[in-house]
C-alpha positions as MATLAB code, in Angstrom:
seq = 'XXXXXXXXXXXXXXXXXXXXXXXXXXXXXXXXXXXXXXXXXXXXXXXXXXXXXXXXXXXXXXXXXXXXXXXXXXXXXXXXXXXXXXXXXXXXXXXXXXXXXXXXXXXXXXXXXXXXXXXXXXXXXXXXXXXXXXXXXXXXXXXXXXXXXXXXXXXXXXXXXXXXXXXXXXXXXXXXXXXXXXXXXXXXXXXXXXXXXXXXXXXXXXXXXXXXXXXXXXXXXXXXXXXXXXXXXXXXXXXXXXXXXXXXXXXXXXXXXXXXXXXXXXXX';
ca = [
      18.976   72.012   -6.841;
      19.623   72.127   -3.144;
      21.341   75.543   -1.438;
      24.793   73.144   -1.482;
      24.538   72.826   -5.220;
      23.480   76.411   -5.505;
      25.873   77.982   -3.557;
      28.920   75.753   -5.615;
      27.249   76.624   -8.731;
      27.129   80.600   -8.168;
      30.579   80.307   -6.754;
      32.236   78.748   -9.919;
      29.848   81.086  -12.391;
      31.280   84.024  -10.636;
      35.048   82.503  -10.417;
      35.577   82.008   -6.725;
      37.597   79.413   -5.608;
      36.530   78.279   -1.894;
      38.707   79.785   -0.269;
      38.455   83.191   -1.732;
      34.601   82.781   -0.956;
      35.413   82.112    2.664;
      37.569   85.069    2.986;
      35.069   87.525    1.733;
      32.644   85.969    4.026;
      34.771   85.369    6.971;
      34.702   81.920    7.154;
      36.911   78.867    7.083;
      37.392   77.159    3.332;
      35.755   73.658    5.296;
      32.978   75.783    6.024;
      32.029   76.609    2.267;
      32.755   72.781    1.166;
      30.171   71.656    3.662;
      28.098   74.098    2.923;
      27.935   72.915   -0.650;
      28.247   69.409    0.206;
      24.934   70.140    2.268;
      26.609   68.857    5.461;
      25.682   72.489    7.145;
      23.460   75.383    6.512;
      25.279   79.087    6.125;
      24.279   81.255    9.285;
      21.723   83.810    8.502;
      23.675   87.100    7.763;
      26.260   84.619    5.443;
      23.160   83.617    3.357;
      22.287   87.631    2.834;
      25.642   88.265    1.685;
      25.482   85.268   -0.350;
      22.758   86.695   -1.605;
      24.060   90.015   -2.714;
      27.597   88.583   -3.703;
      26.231   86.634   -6.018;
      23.203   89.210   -7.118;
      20.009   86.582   -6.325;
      17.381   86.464   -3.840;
      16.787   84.311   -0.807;
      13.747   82.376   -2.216;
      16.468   81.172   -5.033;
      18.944   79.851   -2.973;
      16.678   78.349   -0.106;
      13.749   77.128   -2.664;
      15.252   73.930   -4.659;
      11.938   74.082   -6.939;
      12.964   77.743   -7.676;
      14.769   78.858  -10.614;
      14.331   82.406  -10.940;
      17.644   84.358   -9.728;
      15.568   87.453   -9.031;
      13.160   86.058   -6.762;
      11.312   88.462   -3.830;
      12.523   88.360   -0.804;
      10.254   88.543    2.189;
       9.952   89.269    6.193;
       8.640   85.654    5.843;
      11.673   83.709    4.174;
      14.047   85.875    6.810;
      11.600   84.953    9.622;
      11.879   81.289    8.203;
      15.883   81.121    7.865;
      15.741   82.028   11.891;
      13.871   79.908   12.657;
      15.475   76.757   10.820;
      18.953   77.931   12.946;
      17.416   78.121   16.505;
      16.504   74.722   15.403;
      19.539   73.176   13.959;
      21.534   74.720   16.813;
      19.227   73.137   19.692;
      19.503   70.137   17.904;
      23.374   70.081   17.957;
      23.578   71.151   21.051;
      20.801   68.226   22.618;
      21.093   64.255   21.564;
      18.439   61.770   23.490;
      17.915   58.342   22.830;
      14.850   56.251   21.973;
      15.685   53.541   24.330;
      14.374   53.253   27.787;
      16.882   52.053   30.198;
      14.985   52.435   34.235;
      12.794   54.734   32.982;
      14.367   57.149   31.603;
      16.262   57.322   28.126;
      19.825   55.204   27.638;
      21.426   58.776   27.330;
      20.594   62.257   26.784;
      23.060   64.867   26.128;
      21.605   68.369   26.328;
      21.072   71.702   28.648;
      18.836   69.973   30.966;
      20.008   66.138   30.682;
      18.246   63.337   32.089;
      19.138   59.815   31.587;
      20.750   56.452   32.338;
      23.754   58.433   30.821;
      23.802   62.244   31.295;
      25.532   65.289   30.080;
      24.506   68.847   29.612;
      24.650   71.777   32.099;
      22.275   70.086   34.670;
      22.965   66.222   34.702;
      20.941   63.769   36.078;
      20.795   60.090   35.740;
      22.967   56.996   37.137;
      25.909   57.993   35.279;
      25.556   62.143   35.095;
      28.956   64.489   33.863;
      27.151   68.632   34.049;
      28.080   71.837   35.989;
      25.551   70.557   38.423;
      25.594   66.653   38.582;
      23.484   64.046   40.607;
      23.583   60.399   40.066;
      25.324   57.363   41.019;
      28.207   58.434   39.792;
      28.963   61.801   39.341;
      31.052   64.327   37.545;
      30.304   67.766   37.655;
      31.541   71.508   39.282;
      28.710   70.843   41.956;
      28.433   66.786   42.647;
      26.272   65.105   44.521;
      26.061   61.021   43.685;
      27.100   57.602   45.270;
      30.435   58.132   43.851;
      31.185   61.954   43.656;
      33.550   63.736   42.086;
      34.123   67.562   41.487;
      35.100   71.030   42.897;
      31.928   70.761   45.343;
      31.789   67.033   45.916;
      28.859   65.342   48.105;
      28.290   61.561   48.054;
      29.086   58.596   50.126;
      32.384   58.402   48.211;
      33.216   61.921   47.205;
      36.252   63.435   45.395;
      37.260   67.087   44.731;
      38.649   70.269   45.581;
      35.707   70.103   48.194;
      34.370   67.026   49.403;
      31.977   65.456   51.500;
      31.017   61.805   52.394;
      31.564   59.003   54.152;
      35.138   58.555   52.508;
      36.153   61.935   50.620;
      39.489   63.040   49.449;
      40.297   66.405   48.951;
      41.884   69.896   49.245;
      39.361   70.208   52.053;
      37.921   66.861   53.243;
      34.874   66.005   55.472;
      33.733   62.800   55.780;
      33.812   59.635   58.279;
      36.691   58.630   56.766;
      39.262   62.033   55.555;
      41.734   62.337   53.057;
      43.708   65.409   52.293;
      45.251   68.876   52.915;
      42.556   69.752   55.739;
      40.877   66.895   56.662;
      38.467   66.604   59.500;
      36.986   62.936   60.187;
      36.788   60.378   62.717;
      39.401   58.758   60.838;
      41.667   61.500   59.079;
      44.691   62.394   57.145;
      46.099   65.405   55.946;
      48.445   68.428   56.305;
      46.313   69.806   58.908;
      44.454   66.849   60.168;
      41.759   66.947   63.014;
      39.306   64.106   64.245;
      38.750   61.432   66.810;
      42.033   59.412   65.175;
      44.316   61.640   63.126;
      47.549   61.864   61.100;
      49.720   64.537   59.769;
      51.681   66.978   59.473;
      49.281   69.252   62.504;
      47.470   66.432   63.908;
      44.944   67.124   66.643;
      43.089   64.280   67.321;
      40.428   63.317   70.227;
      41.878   59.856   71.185;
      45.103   59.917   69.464;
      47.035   62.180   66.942;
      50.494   61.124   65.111;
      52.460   63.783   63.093;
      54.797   66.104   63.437;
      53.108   68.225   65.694;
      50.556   65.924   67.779;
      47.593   67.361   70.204;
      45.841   64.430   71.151;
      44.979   62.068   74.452;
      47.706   59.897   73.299;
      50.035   62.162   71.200;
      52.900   60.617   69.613;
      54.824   63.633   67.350;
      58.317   64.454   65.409;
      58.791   67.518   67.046;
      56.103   68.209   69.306;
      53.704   66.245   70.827;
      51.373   67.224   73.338;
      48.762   64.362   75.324;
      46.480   64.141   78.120;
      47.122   60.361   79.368;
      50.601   59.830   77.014;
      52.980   61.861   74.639;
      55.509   60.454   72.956;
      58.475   62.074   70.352;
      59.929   59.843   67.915;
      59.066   56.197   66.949;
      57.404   54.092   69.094;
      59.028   51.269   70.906;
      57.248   48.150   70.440;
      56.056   47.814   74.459;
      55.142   51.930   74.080;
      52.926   50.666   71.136;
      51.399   47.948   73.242;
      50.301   50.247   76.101;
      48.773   52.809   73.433;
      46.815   49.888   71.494;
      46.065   48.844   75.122;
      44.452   51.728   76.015;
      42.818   52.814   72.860;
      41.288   48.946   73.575;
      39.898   50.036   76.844;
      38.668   53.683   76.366;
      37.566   54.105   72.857;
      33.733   53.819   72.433;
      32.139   50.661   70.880;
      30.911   52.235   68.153;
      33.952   53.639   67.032;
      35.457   50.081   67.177;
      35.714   49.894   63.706;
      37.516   53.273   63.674;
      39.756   51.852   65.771;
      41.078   48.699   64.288;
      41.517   50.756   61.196;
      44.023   52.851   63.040;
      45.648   50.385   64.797;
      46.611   48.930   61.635;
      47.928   51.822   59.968;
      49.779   52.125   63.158;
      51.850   49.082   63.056;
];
């Protein structure tokens, strides 16, 4: 008989219903059905009490070729039942697959995952979800991927409470392009926004800054607005927007060209 059988068999000899078995052991009633369904194993101390509950030794119960109740226990059968836990347990915890997907397994969920898909505490792979996470795409407390996204976010395209890239959006942005409360970028946007083009709420900007309160070369604010060559309060008139596009035209740097257009289009 398996320990499943053995266990139900003891249980109805003695006349326990499963739930009064899982009350004197501390355990759920599903936990005693799978236990004699054989679906899982009893943890070590519940097979000792199981044991002396139902007056029979540990070679009994774990032995299906064994018969005799009384059986001897040993250091060895104890050592055993330990050792078949750690295993079950790391085998729970850890799943990898046999196929090979760019070198490395279609997915592997465990402590230390590595994979085409990835999940454990340390993820890596081109699709990796961990505490600490590196891939392509990313999802983790510490990311660092292509696409990125977590409390510490790093990638070209990063999302999270902190993030860096060349676009990130965040609590606290960094990144080429800036989204969020405190952003700093050449292109930003944000409560307190500050790069070489920036909105917001306090937007201090090196060539121009719109928000309520601007500090810019070309400042155009709500309430305050403070610029080198031009300040503005309020909307801009269409010929006030021409001179500012005019000017961004003739003093921003070629290689922030592309920085420009992109702001000269949000502003209109």
């Amino acid at each position: 008989m398996t320990l499943g059988e053995k266990i139900a068999k003891q249980r109805k000899e003695n006349n326990y219903t499963q739930e009064q078995l899982a009350d004197i052991l501390g355990v759920s009633r599903q936990s005693v059905s799978k236990w004699e369904s054989d679906i899982a194993y009893p943890e070590t101390d519940k097979l000792i009490k199981l044991g002396k509950l139902f007056d029979c030794s540990m070679d009994y119960l774990l032995n299906e070729d064994c018969t005799d109740r009384s059986g001897k226990d040993t250091d060895e059968v104890v050592s055993v039942l330990d050792t078949i836990h750690s295993t079950i347990k790391r085998q729970c915890r850890e799943r990898k697959s046999e196929k090979i997907v760019c070198g490395m397994p279609l997915y592997h969920i465990g402590r230390d995952a590595r994979g085409f898909f990835a999940i454990g505490l340390k993820a890596r792979g081109v699709f990796a979800v961990g505490l600490r996470a590196r891939g392509m795409v990313s999802l983790g407390l510490l990311s660092l991927g292509f696409i990125s996204i977590g409390v510490l976010s790093i990638g070209l395209i990063a999302f999270g409470t902190f993030a860096l890239g060349l676009l990130s959006v965040g609590s606290i942005a960094l990144g080429l392009f800036a989204v969020g409360a405190i952003s700093i970028g050449i292109i930003s946007f944000g409560a307190l926004s500050i790069g070489g083009f920036s909105s917001g709420a306090l937007a201090i900007g090196k060539y121009i800054a719109i928000g309520d309160h601007a500090r810019a070369m070309i400042a155009v604010g709500g309430s305050e607005a403070v610029g080198n060559v031009y300040q503005h309060i309020g909307r801009l008139a269409p010929a006030d927007l021409s001179y500012v596009i005019e000017w961004l035209d003739a003093n921003v740097p070629t290689y922030l060209w592309w920085a420009k257009e992109i702001f000269k289009l949000y502003m209109r």
